[in-house]
C-alpha positions as CSV (number, residue, x, y, z in Angstrom):
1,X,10.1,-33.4,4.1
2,X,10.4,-31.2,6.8
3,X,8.2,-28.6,7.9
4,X,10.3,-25.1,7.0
5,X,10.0,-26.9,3.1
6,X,6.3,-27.0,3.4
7,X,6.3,-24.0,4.8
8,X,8.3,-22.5,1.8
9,X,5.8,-24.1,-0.4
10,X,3.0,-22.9,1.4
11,X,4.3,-18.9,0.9
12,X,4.7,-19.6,-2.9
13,X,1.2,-20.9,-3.3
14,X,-0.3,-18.1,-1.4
15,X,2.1,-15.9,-3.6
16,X,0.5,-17.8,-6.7
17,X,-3.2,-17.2,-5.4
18,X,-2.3,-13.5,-4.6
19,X,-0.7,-13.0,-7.8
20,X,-3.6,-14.7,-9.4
21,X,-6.5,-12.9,-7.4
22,X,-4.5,-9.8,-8.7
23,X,-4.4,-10.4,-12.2
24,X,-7.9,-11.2,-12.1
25,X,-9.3,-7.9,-10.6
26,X,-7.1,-5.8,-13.4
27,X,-8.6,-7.9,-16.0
28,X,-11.9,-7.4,-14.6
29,X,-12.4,-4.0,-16.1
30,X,-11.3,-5.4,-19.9
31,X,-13.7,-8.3,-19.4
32,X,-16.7,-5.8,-19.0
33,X,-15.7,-4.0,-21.7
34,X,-15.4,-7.3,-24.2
35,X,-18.1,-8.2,-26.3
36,X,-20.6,-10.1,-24.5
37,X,-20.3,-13.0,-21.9
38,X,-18.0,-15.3,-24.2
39,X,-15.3,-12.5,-23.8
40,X,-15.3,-12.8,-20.3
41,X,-15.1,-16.8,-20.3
42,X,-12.8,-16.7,-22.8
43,X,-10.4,-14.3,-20.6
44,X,-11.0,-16.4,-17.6
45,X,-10.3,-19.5,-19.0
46,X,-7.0,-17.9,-20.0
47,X,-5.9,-16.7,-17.3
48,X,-6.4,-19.9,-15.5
49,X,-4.3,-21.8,-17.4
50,X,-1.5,-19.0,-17.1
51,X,-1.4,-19.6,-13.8
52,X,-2.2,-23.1,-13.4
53,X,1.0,-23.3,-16.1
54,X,3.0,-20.9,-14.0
55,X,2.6,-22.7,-10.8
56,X,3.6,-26.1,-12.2
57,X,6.6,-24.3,-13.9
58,X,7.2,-23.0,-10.1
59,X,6.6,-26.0,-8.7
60,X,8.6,-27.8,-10.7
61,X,11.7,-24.9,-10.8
62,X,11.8,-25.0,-7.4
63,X,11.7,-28.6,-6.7
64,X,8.4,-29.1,-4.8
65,X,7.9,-32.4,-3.1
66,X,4.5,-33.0,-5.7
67,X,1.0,-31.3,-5.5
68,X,-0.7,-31.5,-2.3
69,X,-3.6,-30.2,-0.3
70,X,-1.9,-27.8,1.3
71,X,-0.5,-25.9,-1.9
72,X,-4.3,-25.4,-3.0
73,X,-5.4,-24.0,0.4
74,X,-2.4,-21.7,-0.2
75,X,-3.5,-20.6,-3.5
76,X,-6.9,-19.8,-2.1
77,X,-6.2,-18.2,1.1
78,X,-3.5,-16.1,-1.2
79,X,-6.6,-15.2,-3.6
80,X,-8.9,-14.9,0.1
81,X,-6.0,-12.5,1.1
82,X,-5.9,-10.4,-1.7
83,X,-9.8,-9.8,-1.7
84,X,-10.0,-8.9,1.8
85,X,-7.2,-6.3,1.8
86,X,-5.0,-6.1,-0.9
87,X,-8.2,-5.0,-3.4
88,X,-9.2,-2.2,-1.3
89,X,-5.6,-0.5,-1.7
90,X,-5.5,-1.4,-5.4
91,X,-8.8,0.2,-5.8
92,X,-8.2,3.1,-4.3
93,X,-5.3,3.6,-6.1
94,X,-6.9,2.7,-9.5
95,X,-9.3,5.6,-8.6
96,X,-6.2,7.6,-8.3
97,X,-4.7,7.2,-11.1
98,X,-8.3,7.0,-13.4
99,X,-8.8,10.8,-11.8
100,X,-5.4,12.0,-12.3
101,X,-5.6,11.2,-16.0
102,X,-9.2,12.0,-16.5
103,X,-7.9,15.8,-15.3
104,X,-4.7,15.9,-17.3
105,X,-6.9,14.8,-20.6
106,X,-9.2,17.5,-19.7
107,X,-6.5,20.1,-19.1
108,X,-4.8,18.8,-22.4
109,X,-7.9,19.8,-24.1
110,X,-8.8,22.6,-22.8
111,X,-5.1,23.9,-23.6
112,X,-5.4,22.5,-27.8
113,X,-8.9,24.4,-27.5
114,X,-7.3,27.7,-26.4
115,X,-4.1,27.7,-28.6
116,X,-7.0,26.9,-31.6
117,X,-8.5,29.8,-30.5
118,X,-5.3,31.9,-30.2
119,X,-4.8,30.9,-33.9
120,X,-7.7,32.1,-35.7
C-alpha cells in the first residue's frame, strides 16, 4: 500500500465524518422536537449505524486495504471540520431559508385574509 491509496482513503473518511457531522446537525432540530430524551437516542443510534453501514459499504466498494487508525482520525477530523466551519454557513443559511418562509406564510395569510374580506 502506497501512500496516494491511504491518502484516497483518508479523503473518503473525512468525507464520511463530514457527511455524518452534517446529517447530524439537520437532525438536530427533529430530535428536539421528538418526544422526550428516548427520541433523541433512538435517532442517534440510527444514524450511527447508517453511517457506520455506509462506510463499510464504501470501504468495501471501493476496495480499502481493511479498517485502520487512520480512517477513524479521518472520520473525526471530517466531523471536527464540519463543526468548525461548515456549520456556521449551514446555519446561516437555515436562518435564511426559516425567514424567507416564515414571511411568504405570513404574506400567504395575510392575502387568504384579504380576499375573505373581499368576499363578504
Amino acid at each position: 500500500m502506497n501512500a496516494w491509496t491511504q491518502l484516497g482513503e483518508f479523503s473518503v473518511s473525512a468525507m464520511v465524518g463530514l457527511a455524518l457531522a452534517g446529517a447530524l446537525d439537520l437532525f438536530a432540530v427533529r430530535k428536539r422536537a421528538g418526544k422526550g430524551r428516548l427520541f433523541g437516542a433512538a435517532l442517534e443510534v440510527f444514524l450511527f449505524a447508517l453511517f457506520a453501514g455506509a462506510f463499510v459499504l464504501l470501504s468495501t466498494r471501493l476496495g480499502f486495504s481493511g479498517v485502520r487508525g487512520y480512517q477513524y482520525l479521518g472520520v473525526a477530523l471530517g466531523m471536527i471540520l464540519y463543526l468548525k466551519t461548515f456549520r456556521i454557513i449551514v446555519a446561516f443559511f437555515k436562518k435564511v431559508c426559516y425567514n424567507t418562509g416564515k414571511k411568504v406564510l405570513e404574506k400567504t395569510k395575510r392575502k387568504q385574509k384579504t380576499l375573505k374580506n373581499e368576499e363578504k
